[in-house]
C-alpha positions as CSV (number, residue, x, y, z in Angstrom):
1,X,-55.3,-16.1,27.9
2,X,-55.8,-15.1,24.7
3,X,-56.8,-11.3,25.7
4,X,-53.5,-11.5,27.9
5,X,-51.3,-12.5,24.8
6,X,-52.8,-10.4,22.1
7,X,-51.8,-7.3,24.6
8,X,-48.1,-8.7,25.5
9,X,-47.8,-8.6,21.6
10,X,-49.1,-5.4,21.6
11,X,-46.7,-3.7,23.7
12,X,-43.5,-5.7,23.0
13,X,-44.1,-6.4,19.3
14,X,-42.3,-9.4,17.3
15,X,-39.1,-6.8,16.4
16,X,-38.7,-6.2,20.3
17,X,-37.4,-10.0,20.9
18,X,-35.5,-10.2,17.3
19,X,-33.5,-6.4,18.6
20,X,-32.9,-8.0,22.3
21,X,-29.0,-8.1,22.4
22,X,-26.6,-11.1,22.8
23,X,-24.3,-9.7,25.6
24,X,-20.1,-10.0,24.5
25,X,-17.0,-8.0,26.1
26,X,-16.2,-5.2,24.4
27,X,-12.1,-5.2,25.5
28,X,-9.4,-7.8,26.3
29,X,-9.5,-5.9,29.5
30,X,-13.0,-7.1,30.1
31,X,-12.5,-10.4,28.9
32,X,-8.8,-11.9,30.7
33,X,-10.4,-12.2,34.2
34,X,-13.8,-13.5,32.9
35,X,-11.9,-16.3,30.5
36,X,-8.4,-16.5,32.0
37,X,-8.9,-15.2,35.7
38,X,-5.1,-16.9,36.7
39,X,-3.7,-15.3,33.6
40,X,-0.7,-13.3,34.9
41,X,0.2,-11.3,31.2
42,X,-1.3,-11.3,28.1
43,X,-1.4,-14.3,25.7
44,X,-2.0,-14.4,22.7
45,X,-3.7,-17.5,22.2
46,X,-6.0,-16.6,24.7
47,X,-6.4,-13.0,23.2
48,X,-7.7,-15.1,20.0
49,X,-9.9,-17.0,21.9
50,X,-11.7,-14.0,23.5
51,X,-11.7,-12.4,20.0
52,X,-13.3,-15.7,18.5
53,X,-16.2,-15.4,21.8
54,X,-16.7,-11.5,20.8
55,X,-17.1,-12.4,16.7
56,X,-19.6,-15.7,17.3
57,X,-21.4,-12.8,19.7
58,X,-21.7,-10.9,16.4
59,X,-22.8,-13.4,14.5
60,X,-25.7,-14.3,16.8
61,X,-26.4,-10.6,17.0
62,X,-26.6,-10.7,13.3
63,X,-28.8,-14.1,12.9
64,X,-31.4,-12.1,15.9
65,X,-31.9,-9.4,13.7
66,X,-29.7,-6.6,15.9
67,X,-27.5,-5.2,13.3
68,X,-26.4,-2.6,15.5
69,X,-25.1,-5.0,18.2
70,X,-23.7,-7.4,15.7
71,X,-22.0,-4.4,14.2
72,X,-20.7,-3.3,17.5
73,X,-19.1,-6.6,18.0
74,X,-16.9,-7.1,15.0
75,X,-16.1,-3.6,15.8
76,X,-14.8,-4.5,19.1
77,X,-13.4,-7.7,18.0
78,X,-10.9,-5.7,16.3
79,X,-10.6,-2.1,18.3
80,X,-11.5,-3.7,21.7
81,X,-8.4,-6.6,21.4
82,X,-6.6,-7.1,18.0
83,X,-5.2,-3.3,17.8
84,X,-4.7,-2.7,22.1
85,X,-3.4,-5.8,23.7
86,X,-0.2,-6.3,21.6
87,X,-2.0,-8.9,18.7
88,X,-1.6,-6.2,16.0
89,X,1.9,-4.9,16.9
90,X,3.7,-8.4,17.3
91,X,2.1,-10.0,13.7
92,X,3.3,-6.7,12.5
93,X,6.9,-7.4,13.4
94,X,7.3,-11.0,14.2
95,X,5.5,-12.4,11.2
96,X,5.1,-9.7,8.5
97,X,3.4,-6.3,7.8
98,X,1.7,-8.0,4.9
99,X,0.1,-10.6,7.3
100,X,-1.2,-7.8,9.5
101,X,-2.8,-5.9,6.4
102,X,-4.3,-9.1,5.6
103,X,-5.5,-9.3,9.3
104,X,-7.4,-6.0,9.7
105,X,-8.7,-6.2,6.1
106,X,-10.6,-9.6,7.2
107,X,-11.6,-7.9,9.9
108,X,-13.1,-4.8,8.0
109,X,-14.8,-8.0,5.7
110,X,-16.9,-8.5,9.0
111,X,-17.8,-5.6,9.3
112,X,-19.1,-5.0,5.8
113,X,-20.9,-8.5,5.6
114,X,-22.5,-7.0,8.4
115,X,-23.4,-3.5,7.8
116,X,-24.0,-4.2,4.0
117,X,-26.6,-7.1,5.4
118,X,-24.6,-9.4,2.8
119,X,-26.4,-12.6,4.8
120,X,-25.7,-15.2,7.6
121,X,-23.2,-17.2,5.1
122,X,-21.2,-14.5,4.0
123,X,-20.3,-13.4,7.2
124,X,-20.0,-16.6,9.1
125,X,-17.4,-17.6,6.1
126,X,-15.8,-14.5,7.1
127,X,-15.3,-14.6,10.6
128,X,-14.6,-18.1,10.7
129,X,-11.5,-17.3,7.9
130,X,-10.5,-14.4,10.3
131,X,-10.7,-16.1,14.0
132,X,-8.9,-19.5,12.0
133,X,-6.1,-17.0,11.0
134,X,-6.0,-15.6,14.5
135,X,-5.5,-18.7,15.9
136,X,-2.6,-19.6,13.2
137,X,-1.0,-16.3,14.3
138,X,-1.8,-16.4,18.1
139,X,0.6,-20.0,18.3
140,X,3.4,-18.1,15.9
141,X,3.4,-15.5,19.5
142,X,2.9,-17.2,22.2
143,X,2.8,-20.7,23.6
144,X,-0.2,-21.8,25.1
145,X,-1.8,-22.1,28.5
146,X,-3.6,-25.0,30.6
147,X,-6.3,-22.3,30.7
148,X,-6.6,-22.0,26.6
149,X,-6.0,-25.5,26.1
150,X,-8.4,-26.3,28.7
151,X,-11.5,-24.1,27.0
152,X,-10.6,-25.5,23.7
153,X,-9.1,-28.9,24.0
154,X,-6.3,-27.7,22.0
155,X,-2.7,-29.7,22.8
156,X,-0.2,-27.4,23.9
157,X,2.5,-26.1,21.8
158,X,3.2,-22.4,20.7
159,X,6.5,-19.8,20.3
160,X,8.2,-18.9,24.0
161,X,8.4,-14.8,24.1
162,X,12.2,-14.2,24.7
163,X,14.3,-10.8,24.8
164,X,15.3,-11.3,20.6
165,X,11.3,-11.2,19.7
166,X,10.8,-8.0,21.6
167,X,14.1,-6.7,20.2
168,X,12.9,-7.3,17.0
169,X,9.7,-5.8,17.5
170,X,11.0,-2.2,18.8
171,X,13.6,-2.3,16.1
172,X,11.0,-3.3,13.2
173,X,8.5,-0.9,13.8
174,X,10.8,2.4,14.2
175,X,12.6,1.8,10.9
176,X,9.4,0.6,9.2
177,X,7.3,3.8,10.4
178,X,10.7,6.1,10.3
179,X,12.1,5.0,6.8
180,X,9.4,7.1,4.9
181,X,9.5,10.0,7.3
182,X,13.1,10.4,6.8
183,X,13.0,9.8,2.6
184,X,11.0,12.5,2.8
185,X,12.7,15.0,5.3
186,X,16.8,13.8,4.2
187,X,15.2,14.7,0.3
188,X,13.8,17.8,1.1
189,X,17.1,19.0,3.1
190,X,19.2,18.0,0.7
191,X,17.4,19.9,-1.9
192,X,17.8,22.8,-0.2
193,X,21.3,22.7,0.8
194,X,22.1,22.0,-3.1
195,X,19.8,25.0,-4.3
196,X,21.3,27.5,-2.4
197,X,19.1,27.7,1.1
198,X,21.2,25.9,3.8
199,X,20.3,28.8,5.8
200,X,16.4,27.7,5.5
201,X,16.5,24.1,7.0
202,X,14.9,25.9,10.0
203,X,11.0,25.2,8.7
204,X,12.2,21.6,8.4
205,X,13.9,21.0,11.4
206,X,11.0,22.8,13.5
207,X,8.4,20.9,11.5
208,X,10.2,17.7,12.5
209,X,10.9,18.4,16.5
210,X,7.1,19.9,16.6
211,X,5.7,16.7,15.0
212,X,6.7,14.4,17.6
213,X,5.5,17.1,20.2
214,X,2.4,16.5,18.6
215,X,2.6,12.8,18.2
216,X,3.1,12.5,21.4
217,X,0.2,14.5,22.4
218,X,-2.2,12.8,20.0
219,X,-0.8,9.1,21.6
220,X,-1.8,10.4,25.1
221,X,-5.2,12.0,24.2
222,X,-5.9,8.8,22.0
223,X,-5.0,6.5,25.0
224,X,-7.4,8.2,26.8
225,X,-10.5,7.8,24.8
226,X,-9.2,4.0,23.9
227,X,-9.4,3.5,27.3
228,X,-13.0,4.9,27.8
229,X,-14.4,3.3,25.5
230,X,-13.0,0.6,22.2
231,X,-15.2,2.8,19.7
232,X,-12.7,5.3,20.1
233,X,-10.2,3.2,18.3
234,X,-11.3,3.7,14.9
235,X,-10.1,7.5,15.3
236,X,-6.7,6.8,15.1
237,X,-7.2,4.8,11.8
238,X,-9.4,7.9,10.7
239,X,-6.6,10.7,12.4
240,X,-3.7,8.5,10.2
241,X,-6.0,8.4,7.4
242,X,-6.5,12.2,6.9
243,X,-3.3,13.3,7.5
244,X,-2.1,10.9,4.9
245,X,-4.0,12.1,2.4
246,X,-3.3,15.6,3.7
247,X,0.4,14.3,3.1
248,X,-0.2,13.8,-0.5
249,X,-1.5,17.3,-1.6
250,X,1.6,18.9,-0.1
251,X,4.1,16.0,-1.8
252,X,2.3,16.0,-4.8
253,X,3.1,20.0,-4.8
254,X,6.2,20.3,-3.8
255,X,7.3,17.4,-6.7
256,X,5.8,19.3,-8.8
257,X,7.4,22.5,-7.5
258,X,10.6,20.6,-7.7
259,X,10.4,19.3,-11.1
260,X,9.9,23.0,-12.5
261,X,13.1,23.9,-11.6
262,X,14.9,20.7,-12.7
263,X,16.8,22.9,-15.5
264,X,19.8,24.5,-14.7
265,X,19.0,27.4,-16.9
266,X,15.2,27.5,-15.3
267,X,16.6,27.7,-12.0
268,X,19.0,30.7,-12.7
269,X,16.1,32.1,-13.9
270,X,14.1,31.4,-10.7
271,X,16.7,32.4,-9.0
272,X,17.2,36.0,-10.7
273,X,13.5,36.7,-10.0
274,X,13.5,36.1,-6.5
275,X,16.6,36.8,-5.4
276,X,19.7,34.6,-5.3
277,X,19.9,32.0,-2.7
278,X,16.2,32.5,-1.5
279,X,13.2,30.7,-1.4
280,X,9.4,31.9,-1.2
281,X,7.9,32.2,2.2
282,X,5.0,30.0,0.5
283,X,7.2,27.4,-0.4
284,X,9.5,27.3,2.5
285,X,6.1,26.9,4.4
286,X,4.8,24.0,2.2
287,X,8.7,22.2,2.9
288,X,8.2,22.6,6.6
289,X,4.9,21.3,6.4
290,X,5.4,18.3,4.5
291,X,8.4,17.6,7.5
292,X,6.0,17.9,9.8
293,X,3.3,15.9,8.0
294,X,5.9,12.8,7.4
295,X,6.7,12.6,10.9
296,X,3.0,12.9,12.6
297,X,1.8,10.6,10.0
298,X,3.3,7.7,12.1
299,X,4.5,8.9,14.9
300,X,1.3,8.8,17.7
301,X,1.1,5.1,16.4
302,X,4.6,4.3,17.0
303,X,4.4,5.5,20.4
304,X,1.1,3.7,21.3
305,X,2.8,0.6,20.1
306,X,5.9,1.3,22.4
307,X,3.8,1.9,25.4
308,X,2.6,-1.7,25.5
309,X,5.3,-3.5,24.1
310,X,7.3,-2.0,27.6
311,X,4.3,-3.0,29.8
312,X,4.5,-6.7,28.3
313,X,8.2,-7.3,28.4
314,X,7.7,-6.5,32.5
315,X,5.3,-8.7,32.4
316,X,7.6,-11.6,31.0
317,X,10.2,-10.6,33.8
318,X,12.1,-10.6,30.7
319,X,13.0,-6.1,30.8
320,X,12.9,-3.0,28.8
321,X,16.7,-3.6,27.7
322,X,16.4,-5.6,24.3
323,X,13.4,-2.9,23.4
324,X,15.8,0.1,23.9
325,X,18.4,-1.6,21.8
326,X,16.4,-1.9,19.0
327,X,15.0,1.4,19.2
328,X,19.2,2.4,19.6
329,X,19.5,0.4,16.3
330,X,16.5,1.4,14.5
331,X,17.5,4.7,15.0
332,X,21.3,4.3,14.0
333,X,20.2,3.0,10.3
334,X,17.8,5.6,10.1
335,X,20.4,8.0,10.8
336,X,23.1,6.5,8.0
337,X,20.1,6.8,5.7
338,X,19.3,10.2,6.0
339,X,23.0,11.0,6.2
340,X,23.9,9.0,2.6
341,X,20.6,11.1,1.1
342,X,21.8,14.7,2.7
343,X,25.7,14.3,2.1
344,X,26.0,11.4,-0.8
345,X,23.0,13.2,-3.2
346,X,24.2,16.9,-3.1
347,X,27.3,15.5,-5.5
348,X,25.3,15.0,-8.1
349,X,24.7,18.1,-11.0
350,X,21.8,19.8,-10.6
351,X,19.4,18.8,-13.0
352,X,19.4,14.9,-12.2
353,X,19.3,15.9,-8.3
354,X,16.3,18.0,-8.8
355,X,14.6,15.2,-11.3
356,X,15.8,12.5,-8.8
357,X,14.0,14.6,-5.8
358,X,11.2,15.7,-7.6
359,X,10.4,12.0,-8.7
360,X,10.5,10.5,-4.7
361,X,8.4,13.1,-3.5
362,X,6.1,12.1,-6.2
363,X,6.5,8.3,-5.3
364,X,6.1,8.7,-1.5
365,X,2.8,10.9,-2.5
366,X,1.6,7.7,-4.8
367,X,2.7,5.7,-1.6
368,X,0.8,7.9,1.4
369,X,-2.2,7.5,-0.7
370,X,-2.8,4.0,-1.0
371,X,-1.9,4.2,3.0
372,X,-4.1,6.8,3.4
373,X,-6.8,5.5,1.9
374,X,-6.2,1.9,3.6
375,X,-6.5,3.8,6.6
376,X,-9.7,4.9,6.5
377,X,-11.2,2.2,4.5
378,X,-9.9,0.5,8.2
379,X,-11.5,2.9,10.2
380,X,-15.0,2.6,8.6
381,X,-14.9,5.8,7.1
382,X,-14.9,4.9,3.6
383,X,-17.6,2.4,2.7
384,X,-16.5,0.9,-0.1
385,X,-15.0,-2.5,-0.1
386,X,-14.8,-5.4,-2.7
387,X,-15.3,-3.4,-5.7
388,X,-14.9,-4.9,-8.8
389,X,-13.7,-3.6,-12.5
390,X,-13.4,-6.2,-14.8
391,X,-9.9,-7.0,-15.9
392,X,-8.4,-4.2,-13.5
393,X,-9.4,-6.6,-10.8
394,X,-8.3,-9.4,-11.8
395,X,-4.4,-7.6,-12.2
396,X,-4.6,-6.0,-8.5
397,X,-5.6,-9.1,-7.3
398,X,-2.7,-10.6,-8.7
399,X,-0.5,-8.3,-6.9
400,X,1.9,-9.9,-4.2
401,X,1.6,-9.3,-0.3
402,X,5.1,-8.1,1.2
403,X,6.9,-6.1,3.7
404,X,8.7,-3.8,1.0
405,X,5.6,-3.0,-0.9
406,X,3.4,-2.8,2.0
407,X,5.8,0.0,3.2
408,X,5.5,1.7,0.0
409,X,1.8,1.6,0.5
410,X,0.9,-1.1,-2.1
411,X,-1.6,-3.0,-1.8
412,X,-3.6,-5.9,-3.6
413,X,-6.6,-3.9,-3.3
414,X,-8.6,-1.7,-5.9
415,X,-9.8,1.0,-3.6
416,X,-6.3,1.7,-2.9
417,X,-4.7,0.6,-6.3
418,X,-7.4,3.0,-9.0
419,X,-6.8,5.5,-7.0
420,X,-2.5,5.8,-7.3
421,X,-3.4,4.7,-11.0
422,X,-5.1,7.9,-11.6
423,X,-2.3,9.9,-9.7
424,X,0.5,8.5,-11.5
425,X,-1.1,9.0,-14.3
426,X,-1.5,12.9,-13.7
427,X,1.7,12.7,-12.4
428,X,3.3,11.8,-15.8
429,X,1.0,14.2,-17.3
430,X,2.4,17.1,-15.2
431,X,6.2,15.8,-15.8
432,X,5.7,15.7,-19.7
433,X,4.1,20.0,-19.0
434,X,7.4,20.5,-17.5
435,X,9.7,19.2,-19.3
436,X,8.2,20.8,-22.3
437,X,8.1,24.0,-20.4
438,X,11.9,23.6,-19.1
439,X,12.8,22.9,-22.6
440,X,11.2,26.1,-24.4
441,X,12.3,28.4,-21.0
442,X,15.6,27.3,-22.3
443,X,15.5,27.5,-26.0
444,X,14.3,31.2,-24.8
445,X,17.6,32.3,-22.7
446,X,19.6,30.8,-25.7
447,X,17.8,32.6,-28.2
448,X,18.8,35.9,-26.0
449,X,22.3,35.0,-25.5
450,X,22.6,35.2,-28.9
């Protein structure tokens, strides 16, 4: 016996039993007819209780010793159900953008407390915080079914979906993705149409109209690995990420571009040396870039959130009517916003329109990198999380959770808050240069007047 025990230990040593895997569901789509086989349409209170079963799979994971599989599941407790099966979307516009930060940063607290190996407490605390918040959410959503309240012995209670929550939903998320995009494209046409080059909105308008070509291409290609497989759902977090950050180095330039020709008298002179009423092919490039970078930023998510949200309100026998109005009404503000920036902003004199443009292309490049960098942080592709500075973190964390500043891309976070410190920073450095520079340009072309 002894012999026979000495070899089993042999050949499947100690680590063999502590790596054997604690089985979960990767998806929602796995999970419904497993948990809620009568379910008809998705629930969100039974979405939350699926997510909890997938976490607690994590956490055994984690307490065997498989860090892989443990990792895996708090993975696919967010990419495999929060961010496909309508959860993310409807806390997004039914209860706030802020709370839906707050969401996926709990969930990428998992993930860490796993990866990092911060121990059994830490990220029990933490996936209990995040599944009690689900549940908090999940009853703000939907009301609850004989099925849930069956498995949990909860009462029943909950919000009734109606045609007015998925109106709001379609109408929320277009003008909270489309506001930025449009800040940035209604500036950057009405620039040009006060500088001279109406006749090179072209880039722009070709940048814009082949953005959502490509949105629309990356939403379908994206579908289809989400669909494959959940692990594919961190590439859109990483694919928004990037092109965020890609977003900022062509803001940041063409504020900067901007802001050098902010004096009259520097502009004439711009304008001598490269001919009157034309603009470089460099620059006109960078403009029709930065359209086309505004645009895609958003715009695969926005669709992949619309797919859904059409699939559930069939579901609901409640129709696609109230969606289509709010994307109707989304769309009409959008459209009296870029019409106030491209009509409204080219009456004012030059140098305060230039200054004023120069200054939001530098605030929406401050705002696409805290974004940018939340975006990755989400996708796992930057590993730092929780960092602390003394006194700098006690002021972020003192920094309020809302819609408007969450749109802006604030956020009470230092791996997103040092960094847009730094770039304002070299931001006001720059401004001071060119001012400076406008002001001896200036002093110059008086000088040879006289």
């Amino acid at each position: 016996m002894f012999a026979v025990l000495v070899a089993v230990f042999a050949l499947f040593p100690i680590s063999a039993f502590a790596d054997e895997e604690i089985p979960h569901y990767s998806t929602w789509e796995e999970a419904q007819p497993v948990y809620f086989p009568d379910s008809t349409s998705t629930n969100m209170n039974e979405v939350a209780y699926a997510i909890d079963q997938c976490m607690q799979a994590g956490l055994q994971n984690y307490e065997a010793g498989n860090m892989d599989a443990a990792y895996k599941c708090m993975q696919d407790g967010y990419y495999g159900y929060y961010e496909v099966c309508g959860f993310e979307r409807q806390t997004m516009s039914r209860i706030s953008g802020a709370r839906k930060n707050e969401i996926e940063l709990l969930y990428k607290a998992c993930r860490q407390s796993v990866k990092k190996d911060q121990g059994m407490e830490v990220a029990k605390a933490n996936v209990e915080e995040l599944t009690s918040k689900l549940y908090e959410d999940a009853l703000l959503l939907s009301p609850t079914t004989e099925a849930f309240e069956k498995l949990t012995g909860s009462a029943s209670g909950g919000t009734k979906v109606t045609s007015g929550a998925f109106f709001l939903e379609a109408f929320i998320i277009l003008l909270r993705e489309g506001l930025e995009a449009i800040l940035v494209i209604g500036g950057i046409i009405a620039y040009l149409v006060k500088s001279g080059n109406k006749n090179k909105l072209k880039p722009v308008y070709i940048g814009s109209v082949v953005a959502i070509a490509c949105s629309a291409l990356a939403a379908w290609i994206l579908g289809i690995l989400k669909a494959k497989s959940s692990m594919f759902g961190a590439s859109q977090e990483v694919i928004e990420g990037v092109t965020a950050l890609l977003a900022v180095v062509v803001l940041f330039y063409v504020s900067n571009w901007m802001l050098n020709k902010s004096e009259t008298e520097t502009w004439n002179r711009y304008i001598n040396d490269k001919v009157e009423g034309s603009v470089s092919r460099g620059s006109m490039f960078a403009l029709g870039f930065t359209a086309f970078l505004a645009v895609f930023r958003e715009g695969a998510e926005v669709i992949l959130f619309y797919q859904p949200m059409l699939s559930d309100a069939k579901d609901q026998n409640i129709g696609s009517g109230a969606i289509w109005l709010g994307v109707v009404v989304a769309v009409a503000i959008l459209a009296v916003v870029f019409i106030a920036i491209r009509f409204f902003s080219i009456k004012l004199p030059l140098k305060p329109f230039f200054l004023a443009t120069s200054i939001l292309m530098a605030f929406m490049s401050i705002a696409f990198l805290g974004s940018g960098i939340k975006e990755l942080l989400e996708g796992d592709a930057i590993n730092l999380w929780n960092v602390h500075i003394p006194v700098i973190s006690d002021l972020v964390a003192k920094i309020p959770e809302n819609d408007l500043l969450d749109t802006f891309g604030i956020y009470p976070h230092i791996e997103t808050i040092v960094p847009q410190l730094v770039l304002l920073v070299i931001t006001i450095v720059l401004f001071i240069i060119a001012q400076k520079k406008n002001k001896k340009i200036k002093k110059e072309l008086a000088d040879k007047a006289e």
